[in-house]
mmCIF file of the N, C-alpha and C atoms, coordinates in Angstrom:
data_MODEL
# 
_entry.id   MODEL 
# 
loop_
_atom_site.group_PDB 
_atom_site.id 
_atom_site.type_symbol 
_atom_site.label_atom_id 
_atom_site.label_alt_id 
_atom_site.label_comp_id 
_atom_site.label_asym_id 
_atom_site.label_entity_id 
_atom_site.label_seq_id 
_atom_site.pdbx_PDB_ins_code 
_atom_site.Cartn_x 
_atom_site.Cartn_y 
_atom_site.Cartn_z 
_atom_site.occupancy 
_atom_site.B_iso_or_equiv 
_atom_site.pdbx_formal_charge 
_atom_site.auth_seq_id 
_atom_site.auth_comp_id 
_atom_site.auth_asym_id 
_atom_site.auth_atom_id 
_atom_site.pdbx_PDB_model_num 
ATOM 1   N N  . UNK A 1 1  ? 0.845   -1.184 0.000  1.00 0.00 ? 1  UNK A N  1 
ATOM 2   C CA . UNK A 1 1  ? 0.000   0.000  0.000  1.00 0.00 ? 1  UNK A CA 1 
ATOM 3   C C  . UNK A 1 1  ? 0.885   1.240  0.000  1.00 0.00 ? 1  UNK A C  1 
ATOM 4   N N  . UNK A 1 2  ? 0.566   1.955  -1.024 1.00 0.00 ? 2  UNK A N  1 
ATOM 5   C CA . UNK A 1 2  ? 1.812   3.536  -0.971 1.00 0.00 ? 2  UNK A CA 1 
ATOM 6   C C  . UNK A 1 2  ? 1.219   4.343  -0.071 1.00 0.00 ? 2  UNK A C  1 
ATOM 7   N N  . UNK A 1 3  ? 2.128   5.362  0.389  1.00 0.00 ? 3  UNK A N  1 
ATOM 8   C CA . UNK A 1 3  ? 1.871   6.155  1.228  1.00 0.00 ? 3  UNK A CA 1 
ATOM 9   C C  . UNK A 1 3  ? 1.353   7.540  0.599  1.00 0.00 ? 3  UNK A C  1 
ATOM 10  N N  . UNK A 1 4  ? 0.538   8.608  1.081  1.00 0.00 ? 4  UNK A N  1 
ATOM 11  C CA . UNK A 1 4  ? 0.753   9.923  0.754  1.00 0.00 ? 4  UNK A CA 1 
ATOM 12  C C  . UNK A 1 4  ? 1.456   10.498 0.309  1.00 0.00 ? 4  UNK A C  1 
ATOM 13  N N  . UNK A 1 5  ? 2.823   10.502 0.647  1.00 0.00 ? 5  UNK A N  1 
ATOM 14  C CA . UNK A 1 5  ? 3.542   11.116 0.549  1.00 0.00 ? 5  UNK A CA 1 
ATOM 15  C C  . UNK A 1 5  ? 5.087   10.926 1.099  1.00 0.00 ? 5  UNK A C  1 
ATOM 16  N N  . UNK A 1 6  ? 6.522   11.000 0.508  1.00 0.00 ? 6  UNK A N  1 
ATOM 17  C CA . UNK A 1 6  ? 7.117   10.800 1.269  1.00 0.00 ? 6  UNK A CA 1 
ATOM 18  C C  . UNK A 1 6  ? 7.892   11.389 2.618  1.00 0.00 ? 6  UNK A C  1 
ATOM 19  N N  . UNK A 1 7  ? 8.342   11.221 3.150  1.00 0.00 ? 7  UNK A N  1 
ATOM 20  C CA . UNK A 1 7  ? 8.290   12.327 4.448  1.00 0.00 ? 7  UNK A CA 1 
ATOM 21  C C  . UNK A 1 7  ? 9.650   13.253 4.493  1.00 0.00 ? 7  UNK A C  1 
ATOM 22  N N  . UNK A 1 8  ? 10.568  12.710 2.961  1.00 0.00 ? 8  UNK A N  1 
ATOM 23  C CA . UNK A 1 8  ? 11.475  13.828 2.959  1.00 0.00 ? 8  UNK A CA 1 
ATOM 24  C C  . UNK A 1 8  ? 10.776  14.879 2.338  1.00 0.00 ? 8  UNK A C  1 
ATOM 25  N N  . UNK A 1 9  ? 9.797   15.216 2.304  1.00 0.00 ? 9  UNK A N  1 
ATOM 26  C CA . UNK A 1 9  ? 8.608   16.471 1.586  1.00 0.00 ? 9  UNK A CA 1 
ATOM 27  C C  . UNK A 1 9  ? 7.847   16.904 2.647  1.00 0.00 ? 9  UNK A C  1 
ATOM 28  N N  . UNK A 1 10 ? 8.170   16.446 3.607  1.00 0.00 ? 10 UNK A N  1 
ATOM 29  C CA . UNK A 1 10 ? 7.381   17.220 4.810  1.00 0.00 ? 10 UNK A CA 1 
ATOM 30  C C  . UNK A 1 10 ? 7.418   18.193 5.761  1.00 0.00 ? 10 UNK A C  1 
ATOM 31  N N  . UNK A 1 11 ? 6.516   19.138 5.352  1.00 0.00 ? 11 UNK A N  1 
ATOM 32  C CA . UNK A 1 11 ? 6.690   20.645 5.599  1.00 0.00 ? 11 UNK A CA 1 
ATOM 33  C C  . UNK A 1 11 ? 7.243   21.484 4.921  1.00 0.00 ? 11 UNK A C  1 
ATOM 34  N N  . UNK A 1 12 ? 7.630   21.071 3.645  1.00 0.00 ? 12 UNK A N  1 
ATOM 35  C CA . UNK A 1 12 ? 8.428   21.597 2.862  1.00 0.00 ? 12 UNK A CA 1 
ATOM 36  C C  . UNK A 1 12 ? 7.629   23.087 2.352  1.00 0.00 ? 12 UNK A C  1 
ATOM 37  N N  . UNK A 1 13 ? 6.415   22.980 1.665  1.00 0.00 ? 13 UNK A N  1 
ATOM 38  C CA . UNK A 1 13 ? 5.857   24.126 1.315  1.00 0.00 ? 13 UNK A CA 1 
ATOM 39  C C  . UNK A 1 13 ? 5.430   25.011 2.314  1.00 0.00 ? 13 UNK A C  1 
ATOM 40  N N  . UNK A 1 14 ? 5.072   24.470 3.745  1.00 0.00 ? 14 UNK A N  1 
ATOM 41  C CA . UNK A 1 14 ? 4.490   25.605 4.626  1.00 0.00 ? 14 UNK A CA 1 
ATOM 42  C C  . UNK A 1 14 ? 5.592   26.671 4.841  1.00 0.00 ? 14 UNK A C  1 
ATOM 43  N N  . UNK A 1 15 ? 7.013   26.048 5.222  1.00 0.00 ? 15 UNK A N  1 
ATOM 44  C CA . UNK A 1 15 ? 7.930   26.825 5.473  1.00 0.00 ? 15 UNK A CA 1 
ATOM 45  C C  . UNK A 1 15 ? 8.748   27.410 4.477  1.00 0.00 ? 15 UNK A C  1 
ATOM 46  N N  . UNK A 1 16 ? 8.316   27.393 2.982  1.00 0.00 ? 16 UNK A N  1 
ATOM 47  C CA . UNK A 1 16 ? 8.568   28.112 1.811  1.00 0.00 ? 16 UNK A CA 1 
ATOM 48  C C  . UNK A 1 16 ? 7.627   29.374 1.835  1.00 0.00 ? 16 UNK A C  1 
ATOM 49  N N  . UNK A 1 17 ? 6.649   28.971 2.351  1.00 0.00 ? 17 UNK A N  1 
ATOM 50  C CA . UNK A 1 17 ? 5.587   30.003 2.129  1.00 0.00 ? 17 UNK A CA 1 
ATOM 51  C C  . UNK A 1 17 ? 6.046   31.176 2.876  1.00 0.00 ? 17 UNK A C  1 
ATOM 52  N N  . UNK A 1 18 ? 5.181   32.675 1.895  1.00 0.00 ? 18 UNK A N  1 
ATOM 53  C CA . UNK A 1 18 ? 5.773   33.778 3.495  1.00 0.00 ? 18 UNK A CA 1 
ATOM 54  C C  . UNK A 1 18 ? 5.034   33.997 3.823  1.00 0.00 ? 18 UNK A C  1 
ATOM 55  N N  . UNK A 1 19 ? 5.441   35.024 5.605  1.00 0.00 ? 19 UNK A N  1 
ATOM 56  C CA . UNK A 1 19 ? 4.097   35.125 6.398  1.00 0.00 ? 19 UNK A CA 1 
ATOM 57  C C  . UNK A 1 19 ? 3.832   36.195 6.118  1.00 0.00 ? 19 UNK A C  1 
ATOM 58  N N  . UNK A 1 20 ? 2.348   36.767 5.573  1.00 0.00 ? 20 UNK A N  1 
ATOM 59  C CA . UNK A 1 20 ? 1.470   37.206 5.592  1.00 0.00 ? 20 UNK A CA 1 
ATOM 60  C C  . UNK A 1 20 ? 1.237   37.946 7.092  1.00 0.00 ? 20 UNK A C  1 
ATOM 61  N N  . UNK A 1 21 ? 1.340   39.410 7.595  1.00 0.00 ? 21 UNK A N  1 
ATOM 62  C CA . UNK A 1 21 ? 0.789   39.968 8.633  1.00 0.00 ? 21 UNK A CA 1 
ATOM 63  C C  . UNK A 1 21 ? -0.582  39.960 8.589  1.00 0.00 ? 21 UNK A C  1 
ATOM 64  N N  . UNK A 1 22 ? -1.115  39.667 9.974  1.00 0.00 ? 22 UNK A N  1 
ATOM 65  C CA . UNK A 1 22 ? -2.736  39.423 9.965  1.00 0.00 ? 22 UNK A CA 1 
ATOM 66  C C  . UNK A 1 22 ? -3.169  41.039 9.765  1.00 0.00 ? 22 UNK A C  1 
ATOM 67  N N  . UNK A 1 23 ? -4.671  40.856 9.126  1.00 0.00 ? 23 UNK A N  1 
ATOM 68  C CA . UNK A 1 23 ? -5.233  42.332 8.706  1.00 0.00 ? 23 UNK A CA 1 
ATOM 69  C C  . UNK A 1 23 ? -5.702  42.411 10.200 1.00 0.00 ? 23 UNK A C  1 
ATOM 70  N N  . UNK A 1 24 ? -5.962  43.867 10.351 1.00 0.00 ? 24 UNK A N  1 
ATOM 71  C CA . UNK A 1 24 ? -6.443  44.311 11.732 1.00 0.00 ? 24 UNK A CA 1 
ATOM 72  C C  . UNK A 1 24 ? -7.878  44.263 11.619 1.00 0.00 ? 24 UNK A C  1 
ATOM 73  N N  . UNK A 1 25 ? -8.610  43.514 13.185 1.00 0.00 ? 25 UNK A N  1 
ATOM 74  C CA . UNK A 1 25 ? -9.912  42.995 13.385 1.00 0.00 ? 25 UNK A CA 1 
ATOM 75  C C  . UNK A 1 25 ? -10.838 44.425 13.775 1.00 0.00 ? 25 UNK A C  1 
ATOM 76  N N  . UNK A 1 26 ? -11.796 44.293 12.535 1.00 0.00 ? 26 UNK A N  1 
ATOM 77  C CA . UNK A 1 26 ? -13.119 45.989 12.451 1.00 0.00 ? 26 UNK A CA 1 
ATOM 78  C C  . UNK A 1 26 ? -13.322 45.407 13.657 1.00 0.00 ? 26 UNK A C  1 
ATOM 79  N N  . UNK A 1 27 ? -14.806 43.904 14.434 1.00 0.00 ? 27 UNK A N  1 
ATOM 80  C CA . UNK A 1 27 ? -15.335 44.203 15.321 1.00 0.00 ? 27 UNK A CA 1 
ATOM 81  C C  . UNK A 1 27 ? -14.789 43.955 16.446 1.00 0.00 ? 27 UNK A C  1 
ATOM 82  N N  . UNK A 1 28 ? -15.266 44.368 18.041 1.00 0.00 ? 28 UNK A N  1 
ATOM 83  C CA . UNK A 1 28 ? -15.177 44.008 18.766 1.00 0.00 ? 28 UNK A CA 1 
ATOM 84  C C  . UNK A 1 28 ? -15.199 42.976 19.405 1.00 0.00 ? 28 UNK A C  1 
ATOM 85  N N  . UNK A 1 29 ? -14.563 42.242 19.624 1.00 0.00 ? 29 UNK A N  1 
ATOM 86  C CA . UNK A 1 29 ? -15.322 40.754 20.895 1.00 0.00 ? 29 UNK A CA 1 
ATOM 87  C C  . UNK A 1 29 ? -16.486 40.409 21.209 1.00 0.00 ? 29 UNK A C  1 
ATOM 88  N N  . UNK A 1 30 ? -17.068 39.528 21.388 1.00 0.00 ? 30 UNK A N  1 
ATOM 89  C CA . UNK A 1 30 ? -18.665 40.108 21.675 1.00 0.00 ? 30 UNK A CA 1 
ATOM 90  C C  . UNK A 1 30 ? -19.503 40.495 22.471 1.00 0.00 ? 30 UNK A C  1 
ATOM 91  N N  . UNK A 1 31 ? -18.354 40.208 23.860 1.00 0.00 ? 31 UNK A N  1 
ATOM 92  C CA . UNK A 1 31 ? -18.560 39.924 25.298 1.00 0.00 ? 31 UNK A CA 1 
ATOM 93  C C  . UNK A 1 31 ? -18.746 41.801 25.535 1.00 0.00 ? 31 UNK A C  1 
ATOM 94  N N  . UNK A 1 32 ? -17.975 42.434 24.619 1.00 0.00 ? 32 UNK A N  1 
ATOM 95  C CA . UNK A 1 32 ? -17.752 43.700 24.927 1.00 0.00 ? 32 UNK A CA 1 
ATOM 96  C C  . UNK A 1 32 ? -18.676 44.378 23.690 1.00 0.00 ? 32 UNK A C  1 
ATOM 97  N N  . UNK A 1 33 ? -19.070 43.671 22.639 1.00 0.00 ? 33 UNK A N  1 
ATOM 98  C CA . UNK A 1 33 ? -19.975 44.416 22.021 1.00 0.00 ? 33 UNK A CA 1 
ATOM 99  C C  . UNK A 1 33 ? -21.465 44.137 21.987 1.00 0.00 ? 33 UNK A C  1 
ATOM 100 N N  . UNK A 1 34 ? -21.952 42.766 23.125 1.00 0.00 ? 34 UNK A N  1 
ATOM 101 C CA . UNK A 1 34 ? -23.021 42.885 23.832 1.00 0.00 ? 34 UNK A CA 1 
ATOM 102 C C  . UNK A 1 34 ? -23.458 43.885 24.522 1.00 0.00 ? 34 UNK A C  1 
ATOM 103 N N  . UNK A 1 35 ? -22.613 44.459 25.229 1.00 0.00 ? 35 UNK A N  1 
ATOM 104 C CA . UNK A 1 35 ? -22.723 45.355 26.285 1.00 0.00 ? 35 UNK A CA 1 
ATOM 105 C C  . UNK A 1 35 ? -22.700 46.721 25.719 1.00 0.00 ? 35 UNK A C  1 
ATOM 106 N N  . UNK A 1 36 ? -21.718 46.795 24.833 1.00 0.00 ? 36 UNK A N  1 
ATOM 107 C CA . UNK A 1 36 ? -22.751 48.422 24.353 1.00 0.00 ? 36 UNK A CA 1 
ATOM 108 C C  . UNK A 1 36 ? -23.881 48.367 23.591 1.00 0.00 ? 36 UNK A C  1 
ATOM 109 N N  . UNK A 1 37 ? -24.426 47.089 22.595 1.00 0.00 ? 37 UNK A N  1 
ATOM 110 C CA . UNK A 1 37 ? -25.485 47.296 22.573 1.00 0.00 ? 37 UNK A CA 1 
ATOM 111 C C  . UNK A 1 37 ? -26.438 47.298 23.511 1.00 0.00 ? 37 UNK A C  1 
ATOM 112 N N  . UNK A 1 38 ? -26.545 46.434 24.182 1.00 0.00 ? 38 UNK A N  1 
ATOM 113 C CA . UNK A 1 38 ? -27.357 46.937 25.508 1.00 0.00 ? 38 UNK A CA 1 
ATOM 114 C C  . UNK A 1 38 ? -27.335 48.070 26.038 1.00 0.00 ? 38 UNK A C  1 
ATOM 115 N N  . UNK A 1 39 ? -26.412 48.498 26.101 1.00 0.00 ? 39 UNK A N  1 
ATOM 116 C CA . UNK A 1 39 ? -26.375 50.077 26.792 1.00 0.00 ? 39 UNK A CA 1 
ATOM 117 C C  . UNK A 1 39 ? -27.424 50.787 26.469 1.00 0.00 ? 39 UNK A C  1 
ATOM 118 N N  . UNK A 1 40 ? -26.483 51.107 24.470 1.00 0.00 ? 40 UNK A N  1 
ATOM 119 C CA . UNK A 1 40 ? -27.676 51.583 23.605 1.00 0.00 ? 40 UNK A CA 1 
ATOM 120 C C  . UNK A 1 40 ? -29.321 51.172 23.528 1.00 0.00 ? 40 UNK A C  1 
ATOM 121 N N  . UNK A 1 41 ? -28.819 50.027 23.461 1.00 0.00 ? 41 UNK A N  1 
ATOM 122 C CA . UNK A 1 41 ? -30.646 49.822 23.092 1.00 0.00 ? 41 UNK A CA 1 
ATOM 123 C C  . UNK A 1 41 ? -31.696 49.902 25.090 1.00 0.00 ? 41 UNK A C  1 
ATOM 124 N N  . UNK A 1 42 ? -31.479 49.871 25.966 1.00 0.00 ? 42 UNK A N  1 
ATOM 125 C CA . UNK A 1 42 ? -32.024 49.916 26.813 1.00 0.00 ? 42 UNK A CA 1 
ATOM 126 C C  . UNK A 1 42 ? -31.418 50.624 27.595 1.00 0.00 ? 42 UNK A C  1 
ATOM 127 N N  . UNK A 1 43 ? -29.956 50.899 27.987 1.00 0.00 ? 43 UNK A N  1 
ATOM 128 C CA . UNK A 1 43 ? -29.830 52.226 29.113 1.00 0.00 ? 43 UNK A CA 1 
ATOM 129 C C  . UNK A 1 43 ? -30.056 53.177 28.704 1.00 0.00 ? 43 UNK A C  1 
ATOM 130 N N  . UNK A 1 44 ? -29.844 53.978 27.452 1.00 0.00 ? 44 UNK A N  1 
ATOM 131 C CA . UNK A 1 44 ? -30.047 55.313 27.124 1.00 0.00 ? 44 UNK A CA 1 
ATOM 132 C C  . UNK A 1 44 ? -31.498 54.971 26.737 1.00 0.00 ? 44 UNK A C  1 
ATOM 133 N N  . UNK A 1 45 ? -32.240 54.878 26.401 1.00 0.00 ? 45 UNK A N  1 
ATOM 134 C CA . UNK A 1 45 ? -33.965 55.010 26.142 1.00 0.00 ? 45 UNK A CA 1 
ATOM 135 C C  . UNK A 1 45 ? -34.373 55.464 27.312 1.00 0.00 ? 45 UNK A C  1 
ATOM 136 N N  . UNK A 1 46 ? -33.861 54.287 28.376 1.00 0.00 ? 46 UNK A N  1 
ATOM 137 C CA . UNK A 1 46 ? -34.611 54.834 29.975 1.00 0.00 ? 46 UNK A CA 1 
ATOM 138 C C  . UNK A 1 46 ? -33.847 56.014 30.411 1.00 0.00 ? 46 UNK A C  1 
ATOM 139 N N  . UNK A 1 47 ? -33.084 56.886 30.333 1.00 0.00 ? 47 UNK A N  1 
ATOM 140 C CA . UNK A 1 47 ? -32.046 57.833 30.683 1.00 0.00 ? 47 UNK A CA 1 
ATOM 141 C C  . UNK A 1 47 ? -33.127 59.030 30.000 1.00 0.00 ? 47 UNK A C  1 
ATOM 142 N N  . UNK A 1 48 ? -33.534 58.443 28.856 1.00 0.00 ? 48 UNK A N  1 
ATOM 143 C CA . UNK A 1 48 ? -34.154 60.151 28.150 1.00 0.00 ? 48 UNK A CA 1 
ATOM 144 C C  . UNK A 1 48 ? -35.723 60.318 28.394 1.00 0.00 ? 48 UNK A C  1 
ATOM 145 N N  . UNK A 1 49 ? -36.042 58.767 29.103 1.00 0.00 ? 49 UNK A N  1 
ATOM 146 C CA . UNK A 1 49 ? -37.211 59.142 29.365 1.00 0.00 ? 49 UNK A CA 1 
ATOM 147 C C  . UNK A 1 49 ? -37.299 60.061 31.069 1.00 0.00 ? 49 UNK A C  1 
ATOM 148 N N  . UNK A 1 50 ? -36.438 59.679 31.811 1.00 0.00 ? 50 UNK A N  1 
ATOM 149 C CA . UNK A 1 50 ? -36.643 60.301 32.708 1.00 0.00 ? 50 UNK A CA 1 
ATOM 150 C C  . UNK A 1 50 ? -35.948 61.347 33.079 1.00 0.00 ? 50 UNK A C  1 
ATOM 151 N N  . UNK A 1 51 ? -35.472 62.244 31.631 1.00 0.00 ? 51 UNK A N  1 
ATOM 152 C CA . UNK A 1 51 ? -35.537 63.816 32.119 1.00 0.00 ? 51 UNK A CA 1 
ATOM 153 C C  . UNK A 1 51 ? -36.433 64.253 31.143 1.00 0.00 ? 51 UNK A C  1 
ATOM 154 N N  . UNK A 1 52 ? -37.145 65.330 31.467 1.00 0.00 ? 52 UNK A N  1 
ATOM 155 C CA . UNK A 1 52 ? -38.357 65.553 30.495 1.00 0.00 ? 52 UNK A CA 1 
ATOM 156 C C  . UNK A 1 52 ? -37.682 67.179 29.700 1.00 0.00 ? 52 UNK A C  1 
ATOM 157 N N  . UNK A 1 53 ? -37.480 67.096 28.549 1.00 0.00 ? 53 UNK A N  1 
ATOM 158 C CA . UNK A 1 53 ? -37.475 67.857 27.592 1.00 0.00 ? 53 UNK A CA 1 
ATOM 159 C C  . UNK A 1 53 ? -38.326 69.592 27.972 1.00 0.00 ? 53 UNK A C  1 
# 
């Protein structure tokens, strides 16, 4: 039964390859962008209802 591949070829292309810097991440985490939506959507609503214009 042949193998895949032989193993003097191993790893050969990953470590030919170059590294690529990661692009910088738009959103937030979610743990932290739960929480300002919440803010938004329910602390400030109740904030403007109770000063009266």
């Amino acid at each position: 039964m042949p193998t895949h591949g032989s193993l003097t070829k191993a790893g050969k292309v990953r470590s030919a390859t170059p590294k690529i810097p990661p692009k910088p991440k738009k959103n937030k985490p979610p743990r932290v962008r739960n929480r300002v939506e919440y803010a938004r959507r329910f602390l400030k609503p109740q904030a403007a209802e109770t000063f009266p214009t």
